[in-house]
Backbone as CSV, one residue per row, in Angstrom:
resi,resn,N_x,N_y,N_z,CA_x,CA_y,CA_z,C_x,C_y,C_z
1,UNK,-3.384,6.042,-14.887,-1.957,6.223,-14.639,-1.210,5.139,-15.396
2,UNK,-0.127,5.738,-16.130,0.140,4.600,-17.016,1.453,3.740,-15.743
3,UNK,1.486,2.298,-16.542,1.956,1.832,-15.728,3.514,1.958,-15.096
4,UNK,4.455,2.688,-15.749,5.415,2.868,-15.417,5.121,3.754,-14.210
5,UNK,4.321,4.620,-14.337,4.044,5.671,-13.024,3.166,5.037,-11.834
6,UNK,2.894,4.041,-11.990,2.501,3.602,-10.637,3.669,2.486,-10.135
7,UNK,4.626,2.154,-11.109,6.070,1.325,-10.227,6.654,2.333,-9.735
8,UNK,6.612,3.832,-10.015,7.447,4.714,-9.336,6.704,5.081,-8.328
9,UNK,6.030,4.997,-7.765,5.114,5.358,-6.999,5.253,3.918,-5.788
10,UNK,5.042,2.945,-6.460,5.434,2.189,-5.361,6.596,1.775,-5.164
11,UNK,7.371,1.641,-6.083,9.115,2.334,-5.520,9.760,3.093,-4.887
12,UNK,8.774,4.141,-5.165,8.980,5.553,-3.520,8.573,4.829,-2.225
13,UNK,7.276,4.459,-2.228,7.012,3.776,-1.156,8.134,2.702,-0.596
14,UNK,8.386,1.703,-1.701,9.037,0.630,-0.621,10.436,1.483,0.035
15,UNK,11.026,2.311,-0.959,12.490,2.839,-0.379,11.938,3.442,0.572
16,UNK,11.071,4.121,0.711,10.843,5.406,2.065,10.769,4.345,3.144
17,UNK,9.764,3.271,3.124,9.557,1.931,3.992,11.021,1.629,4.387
18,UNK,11.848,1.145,3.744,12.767,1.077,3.612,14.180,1.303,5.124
19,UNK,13.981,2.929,4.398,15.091,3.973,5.373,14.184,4.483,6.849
20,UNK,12.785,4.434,7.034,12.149,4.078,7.314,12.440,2.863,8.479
21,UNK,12.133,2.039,8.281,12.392,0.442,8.831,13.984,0.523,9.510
22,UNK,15.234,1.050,8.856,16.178,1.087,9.084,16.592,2.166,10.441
23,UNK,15.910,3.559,9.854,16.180,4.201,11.363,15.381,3.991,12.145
24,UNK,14.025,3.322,12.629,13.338,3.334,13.559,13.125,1.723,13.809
25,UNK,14.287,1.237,14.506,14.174,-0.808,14.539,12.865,-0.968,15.337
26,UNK,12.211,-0.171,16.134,10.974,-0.519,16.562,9.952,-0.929,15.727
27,UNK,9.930,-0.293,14.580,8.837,-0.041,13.828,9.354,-1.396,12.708
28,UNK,10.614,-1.627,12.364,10.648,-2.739,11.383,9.613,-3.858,10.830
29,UNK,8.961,-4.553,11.521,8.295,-4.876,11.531,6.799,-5.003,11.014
30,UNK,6.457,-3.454,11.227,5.201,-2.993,10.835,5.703,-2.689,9.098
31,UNK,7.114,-2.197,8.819,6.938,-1.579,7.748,7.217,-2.851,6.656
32,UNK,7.877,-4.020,7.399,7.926,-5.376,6.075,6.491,-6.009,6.333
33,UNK,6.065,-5.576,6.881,4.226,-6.689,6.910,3.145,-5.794,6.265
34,UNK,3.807,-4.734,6.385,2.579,-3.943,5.278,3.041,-3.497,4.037
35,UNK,4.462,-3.411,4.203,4.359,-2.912,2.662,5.814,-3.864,1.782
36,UNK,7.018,-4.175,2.646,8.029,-4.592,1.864,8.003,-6.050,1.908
37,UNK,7.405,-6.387,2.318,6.978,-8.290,2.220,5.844,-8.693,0.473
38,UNK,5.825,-7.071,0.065,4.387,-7.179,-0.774,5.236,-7.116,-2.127
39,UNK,5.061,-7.886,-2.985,5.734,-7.372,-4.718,4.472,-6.337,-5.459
40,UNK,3.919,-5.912,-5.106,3.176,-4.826,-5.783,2.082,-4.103,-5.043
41,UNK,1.738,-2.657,-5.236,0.781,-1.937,-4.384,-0.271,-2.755,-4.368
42,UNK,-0.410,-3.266,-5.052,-2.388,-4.120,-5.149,-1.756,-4.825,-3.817
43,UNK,-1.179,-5.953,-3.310,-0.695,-6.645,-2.548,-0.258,-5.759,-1.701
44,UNK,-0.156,-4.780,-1.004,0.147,-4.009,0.329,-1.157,-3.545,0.671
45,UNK,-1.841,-2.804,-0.666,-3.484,-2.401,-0.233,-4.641,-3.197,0.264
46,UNK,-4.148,-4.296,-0.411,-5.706,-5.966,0.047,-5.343,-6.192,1.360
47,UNK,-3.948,-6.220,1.543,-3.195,-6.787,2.956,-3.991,-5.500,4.057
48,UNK,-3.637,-4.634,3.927,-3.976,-3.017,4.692,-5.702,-3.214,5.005
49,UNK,-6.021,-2.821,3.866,-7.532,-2.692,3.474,-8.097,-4.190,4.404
50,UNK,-7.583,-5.149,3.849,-7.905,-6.734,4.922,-8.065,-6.938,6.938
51,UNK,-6.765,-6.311,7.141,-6.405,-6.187,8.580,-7.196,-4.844,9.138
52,UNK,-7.704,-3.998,7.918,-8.615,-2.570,8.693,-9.888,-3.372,9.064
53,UNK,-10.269,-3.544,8.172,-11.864,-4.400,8.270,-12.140,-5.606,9.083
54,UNK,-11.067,-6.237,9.024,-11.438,-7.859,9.920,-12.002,-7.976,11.137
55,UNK,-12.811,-8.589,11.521,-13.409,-8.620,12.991,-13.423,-10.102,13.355
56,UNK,-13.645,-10.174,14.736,-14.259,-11.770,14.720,-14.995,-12.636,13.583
57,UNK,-15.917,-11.800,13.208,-17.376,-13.025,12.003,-16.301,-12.466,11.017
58,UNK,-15.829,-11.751,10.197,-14.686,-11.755,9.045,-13.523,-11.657,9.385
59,UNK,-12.841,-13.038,8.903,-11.464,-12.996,9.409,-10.210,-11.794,8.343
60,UNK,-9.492,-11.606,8.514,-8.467,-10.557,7.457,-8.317,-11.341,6.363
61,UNK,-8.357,-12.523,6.597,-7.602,-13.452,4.956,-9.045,-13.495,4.285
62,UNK,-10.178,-13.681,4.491,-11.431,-13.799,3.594,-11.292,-12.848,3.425
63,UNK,-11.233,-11.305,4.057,-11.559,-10.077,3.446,-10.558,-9.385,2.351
64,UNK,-9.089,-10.209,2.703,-7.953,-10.044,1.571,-8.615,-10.826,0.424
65,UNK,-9.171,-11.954,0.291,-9.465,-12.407,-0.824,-10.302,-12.133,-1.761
66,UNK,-11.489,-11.361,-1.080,-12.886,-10.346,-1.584,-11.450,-9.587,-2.298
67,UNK,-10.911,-8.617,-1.575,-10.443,-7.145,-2.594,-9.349,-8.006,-3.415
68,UNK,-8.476,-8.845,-3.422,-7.549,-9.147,-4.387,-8.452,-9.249,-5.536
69,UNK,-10.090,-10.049,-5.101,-10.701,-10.682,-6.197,-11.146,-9.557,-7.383
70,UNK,-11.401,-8.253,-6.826,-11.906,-7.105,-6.842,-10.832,-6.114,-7.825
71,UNK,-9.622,-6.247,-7.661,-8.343,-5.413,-7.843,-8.591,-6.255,-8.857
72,UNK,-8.553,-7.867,-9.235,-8.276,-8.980,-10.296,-9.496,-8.368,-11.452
73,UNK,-10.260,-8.133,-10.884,-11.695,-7.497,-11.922,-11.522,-6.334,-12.500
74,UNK,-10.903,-4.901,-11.890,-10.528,-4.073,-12.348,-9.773,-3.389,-11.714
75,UNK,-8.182,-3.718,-12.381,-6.650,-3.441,-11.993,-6.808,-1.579,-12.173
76,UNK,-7.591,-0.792,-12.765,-7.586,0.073,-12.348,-7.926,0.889,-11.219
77,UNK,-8.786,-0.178,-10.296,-8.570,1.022,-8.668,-7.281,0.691,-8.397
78,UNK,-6.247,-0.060,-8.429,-4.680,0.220,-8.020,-4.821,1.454,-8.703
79,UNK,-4.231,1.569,-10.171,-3.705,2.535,-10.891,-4.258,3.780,-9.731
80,UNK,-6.050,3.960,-9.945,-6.429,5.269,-9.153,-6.045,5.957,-7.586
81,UNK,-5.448,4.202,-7.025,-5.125,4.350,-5.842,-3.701,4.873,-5.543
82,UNK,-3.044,5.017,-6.732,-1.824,5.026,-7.063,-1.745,6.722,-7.427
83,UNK,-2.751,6.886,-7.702,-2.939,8.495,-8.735,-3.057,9.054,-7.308
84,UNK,-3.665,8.460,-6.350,-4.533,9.337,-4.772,-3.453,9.695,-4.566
85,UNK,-2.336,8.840,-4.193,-1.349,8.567,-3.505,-0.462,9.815,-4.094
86,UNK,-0.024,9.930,-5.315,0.422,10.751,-6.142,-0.048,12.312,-5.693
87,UNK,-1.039,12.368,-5.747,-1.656,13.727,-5.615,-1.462,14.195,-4.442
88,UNK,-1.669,13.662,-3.045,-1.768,13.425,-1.887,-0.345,13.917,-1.865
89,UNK,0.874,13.207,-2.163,2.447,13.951,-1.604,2.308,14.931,-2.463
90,UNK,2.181,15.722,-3.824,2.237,16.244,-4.278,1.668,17.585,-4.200
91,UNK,0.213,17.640,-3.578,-0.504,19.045,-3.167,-0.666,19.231,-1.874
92,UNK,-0.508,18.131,-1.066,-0.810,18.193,0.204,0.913,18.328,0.783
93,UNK,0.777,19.872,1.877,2.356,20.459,2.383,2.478,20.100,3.504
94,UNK,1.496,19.322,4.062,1.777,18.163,5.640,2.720,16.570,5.353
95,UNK,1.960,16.630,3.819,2.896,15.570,3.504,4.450,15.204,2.923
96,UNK,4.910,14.564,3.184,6.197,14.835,3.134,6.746,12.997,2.321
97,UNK,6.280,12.279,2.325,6.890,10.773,1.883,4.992,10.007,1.319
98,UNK,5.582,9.471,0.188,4.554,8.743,-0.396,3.879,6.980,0.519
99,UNK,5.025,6.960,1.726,4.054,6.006,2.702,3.360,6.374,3.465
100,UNK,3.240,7.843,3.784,2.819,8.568,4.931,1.001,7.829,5.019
């Protein structure tokens, strides 16, 4: 995915986050710690991907630092993760917003 198409992609995301965050003040919170606190998808996904996995013996910040290290090795699983994401609002008719 070339790179202009994965800033639009996470530009959909942060605005949907966004209006999002704005009509539902409950949820504010959740939507600047996962995704609008982040300057780029790699940085919302390590964060996500980090806090899924963490347990007691792995804390979230070692396991953010494995995948940043990982994304740093080859910036193309963003791009692909970016393409999922793409495809996903695009063929799938449950979906409706690229944060879903």
């Amino acid at each position: 995915m070339p790179c202009e198409e994965l800033d639009i992609v996470w530009n959909n995301i942060k605005a949907e986050a966004r209006a999002l965050a704005d009509c539902e003040p409950m949820l504010a919170s959740f939507y600047h710690a996962t995704l609008l606190k982040h300057e780029n998808l790699g940085s919302a996904l390590s964060y996500m991907l980090a806090n899924k996995l963490a347990s007691p013996i792995m804390p979230a910040i070692a396991i953010r630092e494995v995948v940043e290290e990982a994304y740093a090795a080859d910036p193309e699983m963003i791009a692909s993760a970016a393409c999922d994401i793409q495809a996903v609002r695009t063929r799938d008719p449950a979906v409706d917003k690229y944060s879903t």
